[in-house]
MIDO-192484 format. One record per residue (C-alpha): residue in one letter; x negated, y, z. Coordinates in Angstrom, 2 decimals, decimal comma. Last residue first. Example, Ala and Ser with C-alpha at 12.3 -4.5 7.8 and 13.67 -1.06 7.14 Angstrom:
! MIDO-192484
+-----+---------+---------+---------+
| res |       X |       Y |       Z |
+-----+---------+---------+---------+
|   S |  -13,67 |   -1,06 |    7,14 |
|   A |  -12,30 |   -4,50 |    7,80 |
+-----+---------+---------+---------+
! end
This chain:
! MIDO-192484
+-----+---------+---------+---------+
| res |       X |       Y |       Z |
+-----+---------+---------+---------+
|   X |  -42,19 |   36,20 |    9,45 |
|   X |  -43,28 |   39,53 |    8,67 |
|   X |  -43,51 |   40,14 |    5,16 |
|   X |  -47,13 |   39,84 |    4,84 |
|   X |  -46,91 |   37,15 |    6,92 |
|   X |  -50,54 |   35,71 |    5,42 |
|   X |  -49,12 |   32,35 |    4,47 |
|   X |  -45,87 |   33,52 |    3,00 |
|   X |  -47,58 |   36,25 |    0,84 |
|   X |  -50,19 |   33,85 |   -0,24 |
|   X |  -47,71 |   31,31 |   -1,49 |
|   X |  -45,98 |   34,02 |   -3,29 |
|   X |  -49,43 |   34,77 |   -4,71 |
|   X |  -50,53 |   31,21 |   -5,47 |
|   X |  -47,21 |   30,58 |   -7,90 |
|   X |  -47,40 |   33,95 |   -9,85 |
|   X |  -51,09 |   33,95 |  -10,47 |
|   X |  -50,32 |   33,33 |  -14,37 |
|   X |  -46,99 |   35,14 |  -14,83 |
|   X |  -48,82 |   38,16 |  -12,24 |
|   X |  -51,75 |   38,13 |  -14,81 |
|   X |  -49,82 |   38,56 |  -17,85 |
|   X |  -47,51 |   41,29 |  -15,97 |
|   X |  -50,71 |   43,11 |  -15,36 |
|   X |  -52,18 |   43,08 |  -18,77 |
|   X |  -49,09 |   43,39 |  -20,10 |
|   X |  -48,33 |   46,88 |  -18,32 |
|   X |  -49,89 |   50,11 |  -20,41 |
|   X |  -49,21 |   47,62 |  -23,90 |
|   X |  -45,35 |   47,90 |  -22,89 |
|   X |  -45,62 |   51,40 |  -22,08 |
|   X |  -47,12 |   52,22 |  -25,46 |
|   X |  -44,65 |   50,44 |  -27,58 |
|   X |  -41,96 |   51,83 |  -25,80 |
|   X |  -43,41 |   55,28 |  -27,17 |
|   X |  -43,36 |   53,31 |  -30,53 |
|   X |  -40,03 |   52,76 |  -30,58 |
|   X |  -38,71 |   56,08 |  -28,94 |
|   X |  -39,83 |   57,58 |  -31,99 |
|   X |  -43,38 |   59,61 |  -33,21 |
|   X |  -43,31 |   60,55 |  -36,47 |
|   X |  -45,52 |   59,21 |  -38,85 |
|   X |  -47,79 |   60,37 |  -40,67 |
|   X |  -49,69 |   57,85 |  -43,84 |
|   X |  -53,37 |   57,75 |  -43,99 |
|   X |  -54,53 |   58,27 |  -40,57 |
|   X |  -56,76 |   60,42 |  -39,08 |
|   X |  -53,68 |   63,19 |  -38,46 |
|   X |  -51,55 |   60,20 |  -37,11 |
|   X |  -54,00 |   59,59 |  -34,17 |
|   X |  -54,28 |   63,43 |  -33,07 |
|   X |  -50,39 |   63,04 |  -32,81 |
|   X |  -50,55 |   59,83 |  -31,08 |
|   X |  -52,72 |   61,28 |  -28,34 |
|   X |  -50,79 |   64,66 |  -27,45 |
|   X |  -47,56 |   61,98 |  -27,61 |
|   X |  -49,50 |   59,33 |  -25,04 |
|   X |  -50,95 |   62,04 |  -23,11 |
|   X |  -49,68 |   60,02 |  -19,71 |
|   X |  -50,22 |   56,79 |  -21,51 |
|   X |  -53,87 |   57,30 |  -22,02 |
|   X |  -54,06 |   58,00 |  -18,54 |
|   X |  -52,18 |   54,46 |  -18,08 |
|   X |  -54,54 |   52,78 |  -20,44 |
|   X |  -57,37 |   53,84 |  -18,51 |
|   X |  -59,79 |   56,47 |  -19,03 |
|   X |  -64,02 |   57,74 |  -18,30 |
|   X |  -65,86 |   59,54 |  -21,17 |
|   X |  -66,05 |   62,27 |  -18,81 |
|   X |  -65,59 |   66,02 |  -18,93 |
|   X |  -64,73 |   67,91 |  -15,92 |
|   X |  -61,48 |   69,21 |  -14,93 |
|   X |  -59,22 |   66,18 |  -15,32 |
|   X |  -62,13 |   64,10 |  -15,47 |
|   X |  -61,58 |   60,14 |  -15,90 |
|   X |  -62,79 |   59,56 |  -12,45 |
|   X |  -61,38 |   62,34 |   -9,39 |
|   X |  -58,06 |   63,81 |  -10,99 |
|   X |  -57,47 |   61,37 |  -13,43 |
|   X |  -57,75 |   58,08 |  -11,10 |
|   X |  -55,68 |   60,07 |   -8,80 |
|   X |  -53,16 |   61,48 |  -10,98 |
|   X |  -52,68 |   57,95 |  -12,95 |
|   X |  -52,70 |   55,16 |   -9,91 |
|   X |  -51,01 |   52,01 |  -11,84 |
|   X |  -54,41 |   50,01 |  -11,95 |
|   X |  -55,43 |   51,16 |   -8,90 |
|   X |  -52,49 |   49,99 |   -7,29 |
|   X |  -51,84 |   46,47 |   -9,71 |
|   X |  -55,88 |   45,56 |   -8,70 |
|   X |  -55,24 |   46,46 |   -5,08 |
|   X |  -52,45 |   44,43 |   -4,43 |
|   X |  -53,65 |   41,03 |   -6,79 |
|   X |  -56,95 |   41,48 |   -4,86 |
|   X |  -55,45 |   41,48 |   -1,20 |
|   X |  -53,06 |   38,92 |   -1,69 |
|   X |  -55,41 |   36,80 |   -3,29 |
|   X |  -57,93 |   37,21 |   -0,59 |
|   X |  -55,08 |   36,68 |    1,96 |
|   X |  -54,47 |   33,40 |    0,74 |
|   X |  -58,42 |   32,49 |    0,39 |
|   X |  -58,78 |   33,18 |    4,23 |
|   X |  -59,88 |   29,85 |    4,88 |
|   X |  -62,87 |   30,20 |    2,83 |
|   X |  -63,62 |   33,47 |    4,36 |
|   X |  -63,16 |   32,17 |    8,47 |
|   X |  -65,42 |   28,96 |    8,09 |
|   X |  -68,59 |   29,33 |    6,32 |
|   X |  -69,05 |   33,02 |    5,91 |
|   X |  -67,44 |   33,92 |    9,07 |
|   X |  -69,27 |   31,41 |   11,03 |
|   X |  -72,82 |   31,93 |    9,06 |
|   X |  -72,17 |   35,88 |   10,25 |
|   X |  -71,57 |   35,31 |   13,83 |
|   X |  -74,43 |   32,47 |   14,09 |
|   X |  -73,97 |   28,89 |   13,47 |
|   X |  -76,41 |   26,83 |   15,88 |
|   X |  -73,84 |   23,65 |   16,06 |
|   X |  -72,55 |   24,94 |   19,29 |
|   X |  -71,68 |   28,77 |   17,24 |
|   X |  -69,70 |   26,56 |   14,50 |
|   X |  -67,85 |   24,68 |   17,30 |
|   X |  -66,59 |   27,79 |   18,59 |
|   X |  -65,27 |   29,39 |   15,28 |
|   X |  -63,68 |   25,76 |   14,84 |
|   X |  -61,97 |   26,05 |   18,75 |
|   X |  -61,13 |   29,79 |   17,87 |
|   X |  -58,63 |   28,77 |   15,59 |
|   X |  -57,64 |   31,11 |   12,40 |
|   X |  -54,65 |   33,20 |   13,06 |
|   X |  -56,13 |   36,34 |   14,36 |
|   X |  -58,41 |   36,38 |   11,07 |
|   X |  -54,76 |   36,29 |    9,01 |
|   X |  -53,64 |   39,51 |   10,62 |
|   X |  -56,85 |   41,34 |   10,63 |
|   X |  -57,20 |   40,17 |    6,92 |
|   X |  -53,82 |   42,02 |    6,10 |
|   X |  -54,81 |   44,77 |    8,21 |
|   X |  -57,70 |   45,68 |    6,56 |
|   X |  -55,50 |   45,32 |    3,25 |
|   X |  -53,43 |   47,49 |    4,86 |
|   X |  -56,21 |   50,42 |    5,47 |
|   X |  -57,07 |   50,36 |    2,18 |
|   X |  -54,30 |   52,00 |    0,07 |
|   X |  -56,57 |   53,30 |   -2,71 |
|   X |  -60,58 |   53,20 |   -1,21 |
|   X |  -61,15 |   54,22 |    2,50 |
|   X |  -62,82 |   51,19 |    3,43 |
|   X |  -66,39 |   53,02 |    3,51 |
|   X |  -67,47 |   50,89 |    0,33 |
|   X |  -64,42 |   51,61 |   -1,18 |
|   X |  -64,50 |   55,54 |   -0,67 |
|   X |  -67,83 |   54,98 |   -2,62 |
|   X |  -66,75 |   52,95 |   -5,47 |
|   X |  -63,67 |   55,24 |   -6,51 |
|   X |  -65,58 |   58,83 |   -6,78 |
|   X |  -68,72 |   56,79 |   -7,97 |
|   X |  -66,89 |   55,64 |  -10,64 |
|   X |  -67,90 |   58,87 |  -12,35 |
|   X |  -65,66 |   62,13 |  -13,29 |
|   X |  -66,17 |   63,72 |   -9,98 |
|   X |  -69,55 |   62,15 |   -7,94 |
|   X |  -71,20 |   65,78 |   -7,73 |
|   X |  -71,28 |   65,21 |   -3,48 |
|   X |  -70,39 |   68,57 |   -3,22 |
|   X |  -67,56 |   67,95 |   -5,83 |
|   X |  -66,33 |   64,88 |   -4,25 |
|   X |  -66,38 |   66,77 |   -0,89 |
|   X |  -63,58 |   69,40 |   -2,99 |
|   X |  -61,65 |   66,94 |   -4,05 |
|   X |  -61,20 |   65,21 |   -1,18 |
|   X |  -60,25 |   68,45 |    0,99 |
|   X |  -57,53 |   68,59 |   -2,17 |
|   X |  -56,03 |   65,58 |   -2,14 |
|   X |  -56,02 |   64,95 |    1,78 |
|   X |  -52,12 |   66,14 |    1,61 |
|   X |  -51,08 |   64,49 |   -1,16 |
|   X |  -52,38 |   61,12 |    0,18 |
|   X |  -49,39 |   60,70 |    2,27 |
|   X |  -50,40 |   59,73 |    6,50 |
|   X |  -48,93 |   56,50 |    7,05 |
|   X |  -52,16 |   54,76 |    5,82 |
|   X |  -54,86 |   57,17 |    7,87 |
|   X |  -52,23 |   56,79 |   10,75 |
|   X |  -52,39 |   52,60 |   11,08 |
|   X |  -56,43 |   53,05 |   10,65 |
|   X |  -56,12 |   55,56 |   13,60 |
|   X |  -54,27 |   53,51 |   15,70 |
|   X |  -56,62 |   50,53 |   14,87 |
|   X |  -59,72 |   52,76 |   16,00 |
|   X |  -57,85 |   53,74 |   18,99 |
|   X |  -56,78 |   50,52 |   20,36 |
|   X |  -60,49 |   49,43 |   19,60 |
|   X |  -61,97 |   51,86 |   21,41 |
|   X |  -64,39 |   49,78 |   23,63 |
|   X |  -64,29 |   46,01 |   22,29 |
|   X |  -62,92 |   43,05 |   21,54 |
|   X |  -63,68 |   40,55 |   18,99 |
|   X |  -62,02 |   38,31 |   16,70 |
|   X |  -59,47 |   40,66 |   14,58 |
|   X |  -60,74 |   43,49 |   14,62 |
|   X |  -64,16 |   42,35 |   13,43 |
|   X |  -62,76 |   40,30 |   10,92 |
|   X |  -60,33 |   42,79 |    9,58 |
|   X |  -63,48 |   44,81 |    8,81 |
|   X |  -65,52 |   42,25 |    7,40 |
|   X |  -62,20 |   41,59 |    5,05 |
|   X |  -61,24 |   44,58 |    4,19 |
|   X |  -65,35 |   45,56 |    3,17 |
|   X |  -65,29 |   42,40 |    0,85 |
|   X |  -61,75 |   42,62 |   -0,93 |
|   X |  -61,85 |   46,25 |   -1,20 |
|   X |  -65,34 |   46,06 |   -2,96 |
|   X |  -63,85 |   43,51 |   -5,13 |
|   X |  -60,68 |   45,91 |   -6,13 |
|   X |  -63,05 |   48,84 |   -6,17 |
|   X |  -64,86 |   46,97 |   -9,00 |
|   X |  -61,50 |   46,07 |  -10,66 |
|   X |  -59,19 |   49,08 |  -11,02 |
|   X |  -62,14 |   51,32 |  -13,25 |
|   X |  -63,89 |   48,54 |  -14,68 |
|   X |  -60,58 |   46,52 |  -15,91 |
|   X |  -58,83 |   50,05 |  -16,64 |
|   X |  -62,66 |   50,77 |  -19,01 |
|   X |  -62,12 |   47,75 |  -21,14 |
|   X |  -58,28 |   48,06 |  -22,15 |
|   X |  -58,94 |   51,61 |  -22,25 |
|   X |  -61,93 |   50,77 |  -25,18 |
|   X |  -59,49 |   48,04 |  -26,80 |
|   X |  -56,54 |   50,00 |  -26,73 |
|   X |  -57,76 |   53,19 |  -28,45 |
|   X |  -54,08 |   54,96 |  -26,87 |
|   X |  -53,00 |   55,92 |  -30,75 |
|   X |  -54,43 |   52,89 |  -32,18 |
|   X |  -52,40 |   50,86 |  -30,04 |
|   X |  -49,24 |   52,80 |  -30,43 |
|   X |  -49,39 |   52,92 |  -34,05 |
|   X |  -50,32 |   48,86 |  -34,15 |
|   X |  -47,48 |   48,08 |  -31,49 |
|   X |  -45,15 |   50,15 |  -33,48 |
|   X |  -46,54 |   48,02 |  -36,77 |
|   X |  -44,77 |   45,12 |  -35,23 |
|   X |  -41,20 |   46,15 |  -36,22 |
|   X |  -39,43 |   42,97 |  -35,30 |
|   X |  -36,65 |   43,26 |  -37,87 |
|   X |  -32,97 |   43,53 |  -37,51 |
|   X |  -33,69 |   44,45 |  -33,66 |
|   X |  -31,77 |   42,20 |  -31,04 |
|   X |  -30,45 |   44,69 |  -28,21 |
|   X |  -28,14 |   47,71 |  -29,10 |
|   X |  -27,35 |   47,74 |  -32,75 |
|   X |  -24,12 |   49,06 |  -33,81 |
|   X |  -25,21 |   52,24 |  -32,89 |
|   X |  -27,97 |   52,18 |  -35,99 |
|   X |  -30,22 |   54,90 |  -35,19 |
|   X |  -32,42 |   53,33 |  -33,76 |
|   X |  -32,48 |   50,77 |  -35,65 |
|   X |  -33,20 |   52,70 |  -38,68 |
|   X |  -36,51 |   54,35 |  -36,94 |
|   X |  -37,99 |   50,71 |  -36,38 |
|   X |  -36,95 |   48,11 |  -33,20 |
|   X |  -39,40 |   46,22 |  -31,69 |
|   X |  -40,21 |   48,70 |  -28,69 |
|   X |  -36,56 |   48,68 |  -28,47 |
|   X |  -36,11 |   44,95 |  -27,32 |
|   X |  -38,85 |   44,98 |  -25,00 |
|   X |  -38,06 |   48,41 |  -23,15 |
|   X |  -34,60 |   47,37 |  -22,87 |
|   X |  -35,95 |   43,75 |  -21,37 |
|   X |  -38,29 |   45,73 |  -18,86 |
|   X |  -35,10 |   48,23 |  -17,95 |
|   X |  -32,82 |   45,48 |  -17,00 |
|   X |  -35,06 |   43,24 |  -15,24 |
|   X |  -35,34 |   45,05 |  -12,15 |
|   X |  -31,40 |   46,07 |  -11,77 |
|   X |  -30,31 |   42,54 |  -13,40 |
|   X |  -32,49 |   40,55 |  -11,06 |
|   X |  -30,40 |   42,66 |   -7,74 |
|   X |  -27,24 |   41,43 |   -9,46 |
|   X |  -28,33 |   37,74 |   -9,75 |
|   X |  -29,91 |   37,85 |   -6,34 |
|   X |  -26,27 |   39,10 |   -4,80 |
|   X |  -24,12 |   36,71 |   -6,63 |
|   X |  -26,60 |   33,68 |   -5,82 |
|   X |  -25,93 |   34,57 |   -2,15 |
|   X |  -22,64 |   35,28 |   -2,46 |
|   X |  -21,98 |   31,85 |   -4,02 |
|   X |  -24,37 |   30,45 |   -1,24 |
|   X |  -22,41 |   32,22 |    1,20 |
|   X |  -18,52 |   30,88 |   -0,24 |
|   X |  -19,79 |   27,23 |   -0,75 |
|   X |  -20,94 |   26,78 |    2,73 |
|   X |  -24,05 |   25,38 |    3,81 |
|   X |  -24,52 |   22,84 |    5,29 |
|   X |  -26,28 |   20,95 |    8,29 |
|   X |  -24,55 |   23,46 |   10,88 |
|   X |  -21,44 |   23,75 |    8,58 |
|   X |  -20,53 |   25,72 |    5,34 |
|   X |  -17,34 |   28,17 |    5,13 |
|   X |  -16,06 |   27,32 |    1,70 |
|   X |  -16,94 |   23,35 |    1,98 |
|   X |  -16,67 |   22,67 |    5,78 |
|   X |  -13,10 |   24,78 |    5,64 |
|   X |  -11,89 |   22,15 |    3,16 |
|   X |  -13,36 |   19,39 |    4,93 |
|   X |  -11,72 |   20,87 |    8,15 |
|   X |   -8,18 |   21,15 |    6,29 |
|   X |   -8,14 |   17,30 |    5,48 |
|   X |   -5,59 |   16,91 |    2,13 |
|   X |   -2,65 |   16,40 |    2,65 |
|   X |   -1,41 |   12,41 |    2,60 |
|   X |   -1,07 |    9,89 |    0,37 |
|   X |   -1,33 |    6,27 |    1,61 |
|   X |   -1,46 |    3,27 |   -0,69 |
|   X |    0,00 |    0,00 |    0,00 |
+-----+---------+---------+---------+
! end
């Protein structure tokens, strides 16, 4: 004989509202709801700048077309190249964001070492101060700087970006100290301890056991400072590429900022002018950010796992 009956209102309730060991239809549709929508706001304005960077002059001025070009207009990469001398920007952004970027790494993390495994006079101060030097905007330090730069006559030179580095001062330093302060805490005195019984000394013990455990937050750190130095424009062009002096020092995103004045000058070299169009300013921005977004698709995996093991985020 078979039994029909309603249907159980707790298993109903279980499915929309979750339980202890599950979770609920109704929060992980809001949940999913919410990241989708959030996606859409970042990814929105990188897939608009994709799709019109490969669209030509007609395209754009074609209403009926609003996403998928008629023809991938490569030659706006070619303009836009020539016009920002990719290769030789291309070559001088990897000098100019990644030497301070390694110096960062090494002086952040003999820094966050000593903070982090030995105690001494002053060192409530010293980290207040380090916390203050990163709250405090570098707007208003912009000009004092500029002027010691120009005493020192390291303006338009990497000097003006290697030296603050060295002196762990460079572009946002103070929380990368932090960052290896953070992890150093976290590493086990009893292997630090067993290092100094075998005969290890202070330096052999950090070299040996603390840095190779700390290769999370050396990804963290390099990946951070290597994206802010290469996105810094006023700075970098204020003290390095010469905004007052002359230097053969740029970056791609310098050459970005005079992308039109640049362009211009390009098409008057050139055999056939063009006029510059939305396409091939896209163009531009796109080539000003691949390198990076190539390098976060490839280091994508290790960071996040960096970011969870140094509690970056605060966990």
């Amino acid at each position: 004989m078979i039994k029909t009956g309603k249907i159980d209102q707790d298993q109903i309730r279980k499915f929309f509202l979750g339980s202890k060991d599950q979770e609920g239809f109704l929060k992980q549709l809001i949940v999913y709801a919410l990241l989708i929508c959030i996606g859409f706001v970042y990814l929105y304005p990188l897939l608009y700048m994709i799709s019109n960077s490969f669209m030509n002059l007609d395209d754009l001025l074609d209403t009926s077309i609003n996403w998928i070009p008629s023809t991938l207009a490569i030659g706006n990469y070619i303009q836009a190249a020539g016009s920002m001398n990719f290769f030789v920007a291309f070559l001088k952004s990897i000098i100019i964001a990644g030497v301070p970027t390694l110096l960062n790494v090494v002086i952040g993390a003999i820094v966050g070492y000593g903070f982090g495994r030995f105690e001494f006079k002053g060192k409530k101060i010293m980290m207040a101060i380090l916390i203050f030097s990163f709250i405090l905007p570098s707007q208003i330090t912009m000009m004092p700087t500029y002027v010691l730069y120009s005493d020192l006559k390291i303006l338009g030179s990497l000097k003006a970006f290697i030296y603050p580095s060295l002196l762990g001062q460079g572009i946002n330093a103070p929380i990368f100290i932090l960052i290896f302060y953070q992890f150093f805490k976290q590493v086990p005195k009893v292997l630090l301890e067993a290092a100094q019984i075998d005969g290890a000394g202070y330096f052999k013990s950090f070299l040996r056991i603390s840095v190779p455990s700390a290769a999370p937050a050396i990804l963290t750190v390099f990946l951070f400072s290597f994206v802010w130095y290469w996105n810094e424009s006023y700075l970098t062009e204020l003290y390095v590429c010469g905004l007052f002096t002359e230097t053969s020092w740029t970056t791609l995103v310098v050459e970005l900022k005079n992308f039109a004045e640049n362009f211009n000058a390009y098409q008057t070299t050139g055999k056939a002018a063009t006029n510059i169009n939305e396409s091939i300013r896209m163009a531009g921005t796109m080539l000003s950010i691949l390198p990076v977004l190539l390098m976060y698709f490839v280091l994508q995996r290790y960071f996040v796992e960096s970011i969870d093991r140094t509690g970056i985020t605060g966990e």
